[in-house]
C-alpha positions in Angstrom: 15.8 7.3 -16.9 13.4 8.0 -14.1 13.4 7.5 -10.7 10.4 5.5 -8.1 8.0 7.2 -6.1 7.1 5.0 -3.6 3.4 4.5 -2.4 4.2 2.4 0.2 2.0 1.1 3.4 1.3 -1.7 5.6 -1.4 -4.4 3.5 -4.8 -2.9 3.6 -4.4 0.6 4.7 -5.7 2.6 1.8 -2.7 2.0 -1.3 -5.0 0.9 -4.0 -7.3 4.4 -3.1 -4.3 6.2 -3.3 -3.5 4.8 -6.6 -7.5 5.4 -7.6 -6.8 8.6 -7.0 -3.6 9.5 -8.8 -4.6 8.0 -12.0 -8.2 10.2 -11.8 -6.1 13.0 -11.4 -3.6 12.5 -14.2 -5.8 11.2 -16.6 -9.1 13.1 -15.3 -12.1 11.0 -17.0 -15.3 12.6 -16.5 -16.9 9.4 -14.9 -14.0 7.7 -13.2 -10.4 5.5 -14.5 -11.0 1.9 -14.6 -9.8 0.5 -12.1 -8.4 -2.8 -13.5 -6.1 -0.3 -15.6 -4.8 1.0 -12.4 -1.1 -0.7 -13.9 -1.3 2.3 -16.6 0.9 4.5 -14.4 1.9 2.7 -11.2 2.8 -1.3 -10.5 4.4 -2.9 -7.6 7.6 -3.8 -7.0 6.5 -7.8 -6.2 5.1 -8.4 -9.6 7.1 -11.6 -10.9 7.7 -10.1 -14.4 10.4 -7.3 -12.9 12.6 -10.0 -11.6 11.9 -12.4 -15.0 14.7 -10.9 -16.8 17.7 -11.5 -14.7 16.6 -14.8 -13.2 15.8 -17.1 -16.0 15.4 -20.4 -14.2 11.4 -21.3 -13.4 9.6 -19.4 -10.6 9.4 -22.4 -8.4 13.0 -22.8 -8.2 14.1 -19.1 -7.1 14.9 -18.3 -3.1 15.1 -15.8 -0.5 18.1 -14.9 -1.7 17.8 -15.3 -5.6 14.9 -12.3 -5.0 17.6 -10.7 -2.2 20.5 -10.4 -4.8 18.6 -9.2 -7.9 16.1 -6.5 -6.1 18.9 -3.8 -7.1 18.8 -4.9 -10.9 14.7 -5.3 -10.7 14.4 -1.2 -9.4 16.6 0.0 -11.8 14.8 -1.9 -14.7 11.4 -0.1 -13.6 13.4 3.2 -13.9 14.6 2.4 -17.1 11.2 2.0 -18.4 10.5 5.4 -18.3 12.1 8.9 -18.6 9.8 10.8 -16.3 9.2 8.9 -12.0 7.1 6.6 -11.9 4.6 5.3 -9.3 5.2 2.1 -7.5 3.1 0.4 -5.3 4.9 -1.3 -1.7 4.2 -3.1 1.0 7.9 -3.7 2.6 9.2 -2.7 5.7 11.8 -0.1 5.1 14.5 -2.6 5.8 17.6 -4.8 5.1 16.7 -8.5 4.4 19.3 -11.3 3.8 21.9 -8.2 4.1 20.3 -6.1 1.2 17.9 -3.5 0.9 14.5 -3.8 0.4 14.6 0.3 -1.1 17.4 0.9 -2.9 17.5 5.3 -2.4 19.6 5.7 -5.5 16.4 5.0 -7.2 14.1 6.4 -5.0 12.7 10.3 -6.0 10.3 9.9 -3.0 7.5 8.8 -0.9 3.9 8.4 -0.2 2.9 6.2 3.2 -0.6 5.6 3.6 -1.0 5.1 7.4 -4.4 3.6 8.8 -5.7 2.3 12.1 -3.8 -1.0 13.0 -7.3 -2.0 14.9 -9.3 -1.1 11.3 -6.7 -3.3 9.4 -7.1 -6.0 11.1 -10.7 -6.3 10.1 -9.6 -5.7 6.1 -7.2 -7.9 6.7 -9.6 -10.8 8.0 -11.4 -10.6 5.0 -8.5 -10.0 2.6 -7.4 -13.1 3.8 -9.9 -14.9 4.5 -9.5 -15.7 8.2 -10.9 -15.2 11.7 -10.1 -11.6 13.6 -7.8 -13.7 15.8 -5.6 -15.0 13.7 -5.8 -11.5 11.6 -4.9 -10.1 15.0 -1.9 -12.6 15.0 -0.8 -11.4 11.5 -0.2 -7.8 12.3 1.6 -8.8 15.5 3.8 -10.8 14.0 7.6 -9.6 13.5 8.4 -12.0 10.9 4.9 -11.1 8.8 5.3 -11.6 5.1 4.4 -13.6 2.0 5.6 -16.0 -0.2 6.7 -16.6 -3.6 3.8 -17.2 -6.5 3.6 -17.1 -10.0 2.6 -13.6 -9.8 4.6 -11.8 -6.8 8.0 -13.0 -5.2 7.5 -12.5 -1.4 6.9 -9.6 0.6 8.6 -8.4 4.1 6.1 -6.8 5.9 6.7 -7.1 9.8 4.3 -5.8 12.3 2.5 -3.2 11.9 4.1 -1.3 14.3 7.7 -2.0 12.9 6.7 -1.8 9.3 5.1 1.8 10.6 8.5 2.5 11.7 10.5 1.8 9.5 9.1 4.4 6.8 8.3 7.1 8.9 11.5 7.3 11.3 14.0 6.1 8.6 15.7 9.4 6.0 14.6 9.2 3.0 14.2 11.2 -0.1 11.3 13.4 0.1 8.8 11.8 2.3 4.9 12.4 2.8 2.6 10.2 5.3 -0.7 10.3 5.1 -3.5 9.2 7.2 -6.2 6.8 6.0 -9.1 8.7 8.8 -7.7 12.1 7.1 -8.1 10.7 3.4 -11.7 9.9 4.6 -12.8 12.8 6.9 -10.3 15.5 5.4 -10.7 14.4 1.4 -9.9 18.0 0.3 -7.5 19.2 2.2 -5.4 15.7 2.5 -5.5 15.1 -1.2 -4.8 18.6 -2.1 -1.5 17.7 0.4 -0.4 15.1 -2.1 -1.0 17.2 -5.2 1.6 20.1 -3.5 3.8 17.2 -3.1 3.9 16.1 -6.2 4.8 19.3 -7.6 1.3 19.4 -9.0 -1.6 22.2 -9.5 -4.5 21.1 -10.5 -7.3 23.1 -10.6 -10.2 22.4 -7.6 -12.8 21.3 -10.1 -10.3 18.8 -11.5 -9.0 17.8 -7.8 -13.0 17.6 -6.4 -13.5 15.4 -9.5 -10.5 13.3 -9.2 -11.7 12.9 -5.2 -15.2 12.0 -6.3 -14.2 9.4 -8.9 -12.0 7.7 -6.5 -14.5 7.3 -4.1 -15.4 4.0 -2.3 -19.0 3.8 -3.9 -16.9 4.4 -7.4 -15.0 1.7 -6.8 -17.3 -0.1 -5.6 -19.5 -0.2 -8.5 -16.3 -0.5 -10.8 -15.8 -3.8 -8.9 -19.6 -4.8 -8.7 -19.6 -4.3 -12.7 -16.6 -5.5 -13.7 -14.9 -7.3 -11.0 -11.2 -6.3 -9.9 -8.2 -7.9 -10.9 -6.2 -7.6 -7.8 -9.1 -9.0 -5.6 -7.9 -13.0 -3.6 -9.1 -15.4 -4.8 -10.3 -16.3 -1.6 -12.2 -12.7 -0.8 -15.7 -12.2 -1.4 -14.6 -8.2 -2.3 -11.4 -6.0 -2.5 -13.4 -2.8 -2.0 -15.0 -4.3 1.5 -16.5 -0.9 3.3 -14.2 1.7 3.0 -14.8 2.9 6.6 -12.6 4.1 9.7 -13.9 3.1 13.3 -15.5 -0.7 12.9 -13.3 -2.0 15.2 -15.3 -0.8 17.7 -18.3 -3.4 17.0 -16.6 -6.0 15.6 -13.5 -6.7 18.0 -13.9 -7.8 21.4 -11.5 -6.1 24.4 -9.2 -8.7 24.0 -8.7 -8.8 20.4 -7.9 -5.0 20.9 -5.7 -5.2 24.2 -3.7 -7.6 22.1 -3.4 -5.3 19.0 -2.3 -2.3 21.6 0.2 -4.0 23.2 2.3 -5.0 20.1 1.9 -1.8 18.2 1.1 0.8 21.0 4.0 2.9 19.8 3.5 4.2 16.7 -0.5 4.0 17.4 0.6 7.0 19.8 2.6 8.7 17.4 0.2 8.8 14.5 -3.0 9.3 16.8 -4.8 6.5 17.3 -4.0 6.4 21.0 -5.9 6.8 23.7 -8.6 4.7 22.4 -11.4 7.1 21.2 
């Protein structure tokens, strides 16, 4: 049995690229890994059918705390489903909820946190959502952020940004890597090559330049323009919306950004995005 190797970040900061990426490298197509097969070698830990097994009453009848008590029995099922680690996507806080974990470390072999701009996620977020930049703003303020149970995912703790930010990158936990979105954009080589090294991988530069290339935002892109994406809302026009750092500058006004400072100032001065540039 294997163990989980969290890709975990706050919503729209760069975890489906990440997961683009991983699955170019491993499988190394010379023109770029569907996208919509993205579930080949990672999932996340929501998806309704992990949890299907050891609740066996309907969807609409589980609660907080049906999901709360059988998380521990859900992560070891996705270890059991495979000898080797396996790839799981997260959005969670690194937290307790209802007095459990939301990680359980016996299962964890390690972790990839994909940080990016709160002021840049507020934007993706807008648009992921399908709502106006101030009540985006007032998601990734909020200390009680999450979602709810569907027919698809069983809800998600996410906090604030700042405390979600937190609670991965100041917690201990098993071999732990945090990457920047700006770096995965500016610094492609060199951050990527980062991940390879700690994954235990060497792959050769051709095949890491490809794998880069074919998990670019114009390859995505296309994918998505082509053959549309699976995870895309209902509600959103695109999942792959621009793919860029900085917009924030143009598209929030001084308030929308004083606002977005002031609840997650801290750790936007840890990871560099304070001052203002």
């Amino acid at each position: 049995m294997g163990k989980i190797i969290w890709l975990a970040s706050y919503p729209k900061s760069g975890n489906t690229w990440m997961r683009a990426f991983l699955h170019n490298l491993l499988r190394d197509p010379p023109e770029g890994y569907d996208i919509n097969k993205i579930t080949d070698f990672s999932f996340s830990d929501s998806t309704v059918h992990i949890y299907k097994p050891f609740l066996t009453k309907p969807w609409t009848e589980w609660t907080i705390g049906d999901i709360a008590n059988t998380r521990w029995q859900a992560q070891r099922y996705i270890c059991s489903l495979r000898l080797d680690d396996t790839f799981v996507k997260t959005h969670n806080a690194l937290i307790e909820y209802m007095g459990k974990p939301m990680i359980y470390p016996e299962f964890t072999a390690g972790s990839i946190y994909i940080i990016r701009n709160p002021l840049d996620v507020v934007i993706s977020l807008a648009h992921h959502y399908s709502v106006d930049l101030d009540e985006a703003v007032e998601i990734i303020n909020r200390t009680d952020n999450g979602t709810r149970n569907t027919d698809q995912m069983v809800y998600e703790v996410h906090r604030s940004w700042d405390l979600h930010v937190a609670s991965w990158t100041t917690h201990v936990v098993p071999g732990m890597l945090t990457v920047r979105y700006e770096d995965m954009l500016e610094k492609p080589r060199q951050t990527f090559g980062k991940v390879t090294k700690f994954l235990g991988l060497k792959p050769t530069p051709d095949r890491l330049m490809r794998a880069i290339k074919n998990s670019s935002f114009e390859k995505l892109r296309a994918q998505e323009d082509k053959s549309g994406f699976q995870e895309r809302p209902a509600k959103a026009e695109k999942f792959f919306r621009a793919g860029k750092s900085g917009q924030w500058r143009n598209l929030l006004s001084q308030d929308q950004v004083d606002r977005v400072v002031a609840a997650n100032k801290e750790q936007m001065k840890r990871f560099g995005y304070l001052p203002l540039k």
